[in-house]
C-alpha positions, -999 to 999 in steps of 0.1 A, spaced: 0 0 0 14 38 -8 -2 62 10 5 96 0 -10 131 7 -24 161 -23 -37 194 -20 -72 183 -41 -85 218 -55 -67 234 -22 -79 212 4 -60 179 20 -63 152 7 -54 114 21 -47 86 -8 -38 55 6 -34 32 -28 -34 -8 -32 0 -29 -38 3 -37 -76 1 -14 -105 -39 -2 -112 -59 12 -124 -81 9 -90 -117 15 -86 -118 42 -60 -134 55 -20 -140 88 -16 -147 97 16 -149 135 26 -150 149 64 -155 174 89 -141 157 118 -105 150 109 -90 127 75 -70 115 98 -91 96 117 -103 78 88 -60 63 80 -74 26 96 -107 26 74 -84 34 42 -59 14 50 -90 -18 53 -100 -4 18 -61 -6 3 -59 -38 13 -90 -47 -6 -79 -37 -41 -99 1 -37 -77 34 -36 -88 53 -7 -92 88 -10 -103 110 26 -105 147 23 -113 176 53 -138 195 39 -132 234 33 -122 251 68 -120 218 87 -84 207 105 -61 212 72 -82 224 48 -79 257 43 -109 281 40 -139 289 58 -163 261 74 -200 267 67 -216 234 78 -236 220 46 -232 251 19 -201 239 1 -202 204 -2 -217 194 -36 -192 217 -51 -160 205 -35 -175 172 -38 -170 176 -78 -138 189 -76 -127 158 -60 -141 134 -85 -128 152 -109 -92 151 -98 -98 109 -86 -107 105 -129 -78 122 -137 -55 102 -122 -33 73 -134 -39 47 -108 -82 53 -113 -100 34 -133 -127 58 -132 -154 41 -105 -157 61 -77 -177 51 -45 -192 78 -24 -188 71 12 -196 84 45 -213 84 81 -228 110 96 -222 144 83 -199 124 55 -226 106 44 -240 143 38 -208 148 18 -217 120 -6 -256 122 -7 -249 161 -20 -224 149 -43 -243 125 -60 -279 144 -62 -271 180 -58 -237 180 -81 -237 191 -119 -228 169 -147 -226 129 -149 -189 135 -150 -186 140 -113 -215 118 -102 -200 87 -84 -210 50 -91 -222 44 -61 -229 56 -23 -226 42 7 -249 64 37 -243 55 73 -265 72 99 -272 100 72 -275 139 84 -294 147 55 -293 190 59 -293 213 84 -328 214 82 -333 177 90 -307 173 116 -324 206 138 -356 197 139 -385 170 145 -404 158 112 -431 182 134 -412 211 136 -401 207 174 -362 214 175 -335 193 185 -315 208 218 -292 187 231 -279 169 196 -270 202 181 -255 220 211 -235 193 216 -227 192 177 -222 229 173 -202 232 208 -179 208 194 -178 214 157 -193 245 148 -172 277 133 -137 261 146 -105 247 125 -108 219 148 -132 197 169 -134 200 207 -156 165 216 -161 175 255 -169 207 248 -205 205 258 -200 180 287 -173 204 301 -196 230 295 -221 213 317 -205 205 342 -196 241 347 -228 251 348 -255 225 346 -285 246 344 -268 259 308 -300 253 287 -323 268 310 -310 307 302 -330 325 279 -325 333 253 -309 296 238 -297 320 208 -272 336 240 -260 301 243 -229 305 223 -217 330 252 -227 309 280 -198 281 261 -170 307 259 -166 310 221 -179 328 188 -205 307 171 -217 332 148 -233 301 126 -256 288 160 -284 310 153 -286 309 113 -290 267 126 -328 277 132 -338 291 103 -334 267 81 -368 254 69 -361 231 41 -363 198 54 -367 167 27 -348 184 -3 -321 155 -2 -348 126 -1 -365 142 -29 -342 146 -52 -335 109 -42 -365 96 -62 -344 106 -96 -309 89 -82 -293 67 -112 -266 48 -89 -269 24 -63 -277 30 -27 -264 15 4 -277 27 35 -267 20 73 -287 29 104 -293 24 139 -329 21 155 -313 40 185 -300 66 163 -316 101 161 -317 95 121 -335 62 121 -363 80 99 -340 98 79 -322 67 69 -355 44 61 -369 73 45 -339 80 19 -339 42 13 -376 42 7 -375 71 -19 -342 60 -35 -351 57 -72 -313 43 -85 -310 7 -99 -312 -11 -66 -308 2 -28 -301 -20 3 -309 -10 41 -289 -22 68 -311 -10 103 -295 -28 137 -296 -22 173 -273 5 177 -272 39 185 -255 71 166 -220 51 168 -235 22 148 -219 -13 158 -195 5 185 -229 16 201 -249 -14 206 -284 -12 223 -298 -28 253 -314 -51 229 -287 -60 206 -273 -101 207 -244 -117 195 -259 -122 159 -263 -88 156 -219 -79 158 -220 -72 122 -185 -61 104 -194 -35 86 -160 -30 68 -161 -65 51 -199 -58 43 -193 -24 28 -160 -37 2 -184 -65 -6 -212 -48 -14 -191 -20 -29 -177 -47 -51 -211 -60 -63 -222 -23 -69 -192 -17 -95 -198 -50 -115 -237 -42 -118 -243 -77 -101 -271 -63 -73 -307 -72 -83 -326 -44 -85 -352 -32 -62 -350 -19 -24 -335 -48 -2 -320 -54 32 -325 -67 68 -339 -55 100 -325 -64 132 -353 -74 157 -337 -64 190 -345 -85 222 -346 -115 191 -310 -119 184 -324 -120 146 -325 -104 115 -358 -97 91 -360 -86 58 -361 -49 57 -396 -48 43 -412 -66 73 -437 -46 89 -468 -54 118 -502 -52 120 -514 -25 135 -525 -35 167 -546 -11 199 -533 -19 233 -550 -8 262 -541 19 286 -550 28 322 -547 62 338 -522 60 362 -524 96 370 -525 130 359 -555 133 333 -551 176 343 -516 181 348 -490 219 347 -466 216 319 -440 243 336 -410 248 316 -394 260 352 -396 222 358 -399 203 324 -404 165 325 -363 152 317 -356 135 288 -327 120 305 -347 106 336 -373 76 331 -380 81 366 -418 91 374 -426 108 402 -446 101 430 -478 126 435 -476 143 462 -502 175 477 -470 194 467 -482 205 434 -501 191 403 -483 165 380 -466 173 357 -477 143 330 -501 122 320 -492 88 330 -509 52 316 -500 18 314 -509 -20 299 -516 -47 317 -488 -70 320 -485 -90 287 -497 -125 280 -474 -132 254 -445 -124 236 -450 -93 214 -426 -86 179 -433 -54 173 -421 -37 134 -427 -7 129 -439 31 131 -455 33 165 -484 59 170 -501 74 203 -537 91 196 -556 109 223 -579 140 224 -563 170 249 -564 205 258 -538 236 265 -549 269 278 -521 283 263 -521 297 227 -492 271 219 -477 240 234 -459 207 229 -472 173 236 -444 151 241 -454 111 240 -427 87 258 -429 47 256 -408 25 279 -413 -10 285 -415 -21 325 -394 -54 331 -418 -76 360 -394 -59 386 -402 -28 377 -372 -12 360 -380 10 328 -359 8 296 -368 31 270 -388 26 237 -399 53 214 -404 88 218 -424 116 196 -434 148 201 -457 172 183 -466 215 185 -499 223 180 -513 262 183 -547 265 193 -568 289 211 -563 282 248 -590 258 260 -605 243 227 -596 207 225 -576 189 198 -578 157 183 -536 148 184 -519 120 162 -479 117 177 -456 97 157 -432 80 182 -407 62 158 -399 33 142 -395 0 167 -379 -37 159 -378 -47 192 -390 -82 211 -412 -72 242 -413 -101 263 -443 -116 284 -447 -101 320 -435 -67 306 -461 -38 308 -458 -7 287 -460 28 303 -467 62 285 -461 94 296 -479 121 278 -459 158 291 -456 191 273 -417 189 272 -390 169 268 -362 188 277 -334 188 272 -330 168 245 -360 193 226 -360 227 234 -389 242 263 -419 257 241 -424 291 258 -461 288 254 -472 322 246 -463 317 209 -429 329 207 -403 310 191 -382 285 219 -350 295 201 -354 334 205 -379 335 237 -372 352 268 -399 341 291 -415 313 299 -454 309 309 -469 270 324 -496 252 308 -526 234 317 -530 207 304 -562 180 305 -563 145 285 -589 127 280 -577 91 290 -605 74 274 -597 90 242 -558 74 241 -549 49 214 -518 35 215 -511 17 183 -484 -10 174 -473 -26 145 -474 -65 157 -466 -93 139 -488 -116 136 -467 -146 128 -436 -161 138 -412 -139 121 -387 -154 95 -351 -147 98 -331 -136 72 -295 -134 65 -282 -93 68 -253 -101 41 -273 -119 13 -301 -94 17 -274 -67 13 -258 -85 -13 -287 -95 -33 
């Protein structure tokens, strides 16, 4: 292998090439969080007959220029593929490859950038951030907190990344994301982030998955059911309109297979590496059957599915626990980082809506978008409804499920019929398990506090509670059960197809 570096249109450039004299079909990776990181991966890639090329993107680590998170990277994008083509050792095939904001780097590259003559062969997508757009915000418009402060603290309108930034931050002061306004957060970190606020206005989520529908190459995509970007990554696969896509969807969080779920098993350790050059291979050659393929891990099943496999929908019953009228104060907003549920006390009113199943007879597979119904009421002239899922073991520990949350603006005290979308689930419940779902006007701080008077949560400076009521008889909570014994598949031949 002869690894070597180039200044690629002005910005560095990694090529780590096979033994033996070429041409070589080609990896492009490009990256905001270091080429260096990436010299293992290339190195895998060498081995394998590909040349491995991993580029900062503009303004990033050794790249000069100035870093504007997703503006420049369909453009950039070409120049590399354009220099890759030119060179002696390419034989002109170029995959696209990436997770994470990379995989942004390749999607943009092969639907946004002109000319056939840079479009690459084929793209591999892991955990996709799709736009700035997608990555801020809920499908419903409620915006993403913690994930992008944490993002921003670290990456955001620096050379270089700082990965504790936020935690260090916290630590500090760990009441950081309760000062108004969050715009002022920047100062409260100790550093210029002139790009934090522009984050928020951003309103044009699902241009990447549109322009998906006319792709012409194939499509691998990777994704984790614990992931912040499970929907993201299904949906892109869905809409994917190249010669054939493949969906690879395990147990795993953000980190993919270095971030394995409470419900992952041994047959979901899945090298990824080998199952990218293969599929990469196959990809080149034209040999994948067209069509949109791949497996589903079913967590708490130590199994795969195909990738298509979806339940029934099925209506479980709920019963009131307590709070039906509850306060949704955004002085003490209901934790996304605590499962715990308090006790009510003659202290104060609740501060959610609380409900449960009976214990379950059976083993339930649920695959599938999961959806909580109910009819509700806010006297204030906007507010959140936050639905949380967690499954209760027969000794009474909680472990988290699903999670959704909607905005709605209506006059204060009419009530409103409410659908909330809680995520996709593959998971195994077993029998004795009951389900529990909290129904709160925050989830903080993993989404920012809605203010409630109408104001936008980024910008607001004061905060007003909420009354709430639900009607308990009124909530549905729908799964998507199967209804047979599922049938396992192979992840590698559904990939490989």
């Amino acid at each position: 292998m002869t690894p070597f570096s180039e200044a690629v249109a002005g910005l560095a450039t990694d090529v780590h090439l096979p033994d033996g004299d070429g041409p070589f079909p080609a990896v492009l990776v490009r990256t905001p969080y270091d080429r260096a990181r990436h010299r293992a991966e290339a190195r895998g890639w060498a081995r394998r007959g590909f040349a491995a090329v991993v580029q900062d993107v503009r303004g990033r680590f050794a790249s000069p220029g100035e870093w504007h998170p997703y503006e420049n990277e369909a453009v950039d994008g070409a120049a590399a593929v354009r220099w890759v083509r030119r060179q002696p050792w390419s034989d002109g095939r170029i995959v696209a490859a990436g997770a994470s904001y990379a995989a942004h780097c390749a999607l943009v590259l092969t639907l946004e950038a002109s000319g056939d003559e840079v479009r690459p062969d084929a793209v591999i997508a892991a955990v996709p951030a799709l736009g700035a757009a997608e990555t801020a915000r809920e499908p419903s418009g409620v915006e993403r907190l913690l994930t992008r402060a944490g993002w921003w603290a670290a990456h955001g309108d620096r050379r270089d990344s700082d990965e504790g930034a936020l935690d260090k931050a916290l630590a500090a002061d760990p009441g950081l994301f309760t000062h108004l306004p969050l715009t002022g957060l920047p100062e409260r970190l100790g550093r210029s982030l002139p790009s934090w606020a522009g984050l928020w206005r951003h309103r044009d989520s699902g241009r990447l998955v549109a322009r998906a529908a006319h792709a012409d190459v194939p499509l691998f995509a990777v994704g984790g059911l614990h992931d912040h970007f499970t929907e993201d990554t299904v949906g892109l696969w869905r809409a994917w309109g190249g010669p054939s896509a493949r969906l690879l969807l395990g147990p795993w969080g953000h980190g993919l297979v270095t971030a394995p779920g409470p419900d992952a098993g041994p047959a979901h350790r899945v090298s990824l590496g080998e199952l990218y050059v293969r599929w990469a291979r196959r990809a080149l050659a034209g040999e994948l059957t067209r069509g949109h393929h791949g497996a589903l891990a079913l967590g708490g099943g130590n199994l795969w599915l195909p990738a298509g496999t979806h339940g029934e929908p099925r209506t479980q019953r709920l019963r009131l626990l307590a709070g039906s009228a509850f306060t949704a104060d955004p002085d003490r907003p209901v934790r996304s980082d605590d499962l715990t549920v308090p006790v009510v006390t003659t202290g104060g009113p609740p501060d959610r809506c609380v409900l449960a199943t009976p214990p379950l007879p059976r083993p339930l597979d649920v695959v599938g978008p999961v959806r909580v119904r109910l009819r509700a009421t806010a006297h204030t002239p906007s507010a959140d409804w936050a639905a949380r899922l967690a499954a209760l073991t027969p000794e009474g520990t909680a472990e988290r499920l699903a999670v959704g949350v909607v905005r709605r603006e209506e006059p204060p005290g009419r009530e409103a019929d409410l659908t909330v979308g809680l995520g996709r689930l593959a998971r195994r419940l077993p029998a004795g398990s009951r389900l529990r779902l909290e129904i709160a006007g925050h989830h903080f701080p993993a989404h920012a506090r809605n203010p409630h008077n109408g104001d936008d949560p980024v910008t607001a400076g004061r905060l007003l509670a909420s009354e709430r009521e639900v009607d308990p008889r009124s909530v549905v909570l729908r799964l998507p059960v199967l209804t047979s014994r599922p049938l396992p598949t192979d992840p590698a031949k559904e990939i490989l197809r």
